[in-house]
C-alpha positions in Angstrom: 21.5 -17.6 -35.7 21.5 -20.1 -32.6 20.7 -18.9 -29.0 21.2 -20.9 -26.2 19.0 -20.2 -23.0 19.3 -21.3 -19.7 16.9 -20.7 -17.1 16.0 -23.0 -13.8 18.0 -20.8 -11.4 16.9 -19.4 -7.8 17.2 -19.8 -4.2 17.8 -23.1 -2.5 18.6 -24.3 0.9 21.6 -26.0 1.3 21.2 -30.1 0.5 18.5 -28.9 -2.1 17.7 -29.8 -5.3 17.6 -27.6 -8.7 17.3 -28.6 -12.5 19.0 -26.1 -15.0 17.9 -26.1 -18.8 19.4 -24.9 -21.6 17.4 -24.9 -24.4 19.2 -24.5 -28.3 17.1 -22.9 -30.9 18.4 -22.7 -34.3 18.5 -24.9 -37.0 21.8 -24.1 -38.5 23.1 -25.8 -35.1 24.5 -29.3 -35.2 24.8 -30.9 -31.8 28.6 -31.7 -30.7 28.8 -31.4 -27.4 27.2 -29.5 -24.4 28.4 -27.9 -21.8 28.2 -26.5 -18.1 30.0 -23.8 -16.4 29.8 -21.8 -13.5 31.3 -18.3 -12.7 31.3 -16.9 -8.5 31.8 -13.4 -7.6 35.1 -12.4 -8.5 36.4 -15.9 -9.6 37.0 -17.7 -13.1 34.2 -19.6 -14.9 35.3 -23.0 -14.1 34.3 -26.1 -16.4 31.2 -28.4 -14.4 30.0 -31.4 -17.1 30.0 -32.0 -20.2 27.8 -34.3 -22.6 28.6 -35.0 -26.0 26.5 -35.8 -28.9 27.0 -40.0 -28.3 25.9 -39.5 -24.5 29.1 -39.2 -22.9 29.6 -37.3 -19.9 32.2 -36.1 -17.3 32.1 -34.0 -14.2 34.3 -31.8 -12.4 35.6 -33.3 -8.8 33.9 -30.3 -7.1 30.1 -32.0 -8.5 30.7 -36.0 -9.1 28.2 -37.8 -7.1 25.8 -34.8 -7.2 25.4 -33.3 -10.2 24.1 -35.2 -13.7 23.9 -33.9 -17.0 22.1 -35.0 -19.9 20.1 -34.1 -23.1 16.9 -34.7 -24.8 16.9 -37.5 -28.0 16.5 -34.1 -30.5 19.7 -32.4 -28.5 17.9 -29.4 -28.6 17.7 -29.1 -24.5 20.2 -29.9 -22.2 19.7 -30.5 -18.6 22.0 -29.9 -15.3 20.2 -31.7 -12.3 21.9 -30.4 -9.0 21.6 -32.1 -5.9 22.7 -32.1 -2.2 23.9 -28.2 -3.0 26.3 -26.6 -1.0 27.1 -23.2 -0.5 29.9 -23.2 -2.4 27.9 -24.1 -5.6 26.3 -20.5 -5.8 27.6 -19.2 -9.0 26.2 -18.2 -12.3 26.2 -20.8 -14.4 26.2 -21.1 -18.2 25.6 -23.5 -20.7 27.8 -23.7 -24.0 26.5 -25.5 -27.0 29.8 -26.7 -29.3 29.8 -27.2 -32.6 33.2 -28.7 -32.7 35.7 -29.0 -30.7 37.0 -24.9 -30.3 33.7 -23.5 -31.2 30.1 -22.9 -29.9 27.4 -20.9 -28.2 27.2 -19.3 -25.4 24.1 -18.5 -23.1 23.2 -16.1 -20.7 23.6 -17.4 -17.5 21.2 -18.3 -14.9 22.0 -17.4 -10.9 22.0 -20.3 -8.5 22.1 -19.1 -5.1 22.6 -21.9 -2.0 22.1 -20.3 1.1 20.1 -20.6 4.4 
């Protein structure tokens, strides 16, 4: 069984700083791609980054410039560093481990809140 597990979530000023991890246990997982998403109150989860297993990565508009994503060399723990946050970035947000293309794991969420 694989379980994903994101934690690095809390309370920041706006034009703080945060690092989310999402740690993959599980050996029956083989790495693909990773993830990050981000749910507000009463809105879809919307797509944030993505890194896949050869170190490619891509942002939403709404984070390019601010936010980076990576993984370790074992891609067992992926990271989301978030910087210069605005309001607008509080959301829970999720990481999703693929194993392919239309398939993967999904964690628990961890709440990032921006506010003064």
């Amino acid at each position: 069984q694989v379980q994903v597990v994101e934690s690095g979530g809390g309370l920041v000023q706006p034009g703080g700083s945060l690092r989310l991890s999402c740690v993959v246990s599980g050996s029956a997982f083989n790495f693909f791609a990773m993830g990050w998403y981000r749910q507000a109150p009463g809105k879809q989860r919307k797509w944030v980054a993505t890194i896949t297993s050869g170190g490619s990565t891509a942002y939403a508009d709404s984070v390019k410039g601010r936010f980076t994503i990576s993984r370790d060399n074992a891609k067992t723990t992926g990271f989301l560093q978030m910087n210069s946050l605005k309001p607008e970035d509080t959301a829970v947000y999720y990481c999703k481990a693929f194993r392919d293309y239309e398939s993967g794991y999904w964690g628990q969420g961890t709440q990032v809140t921006v506010s003064s």
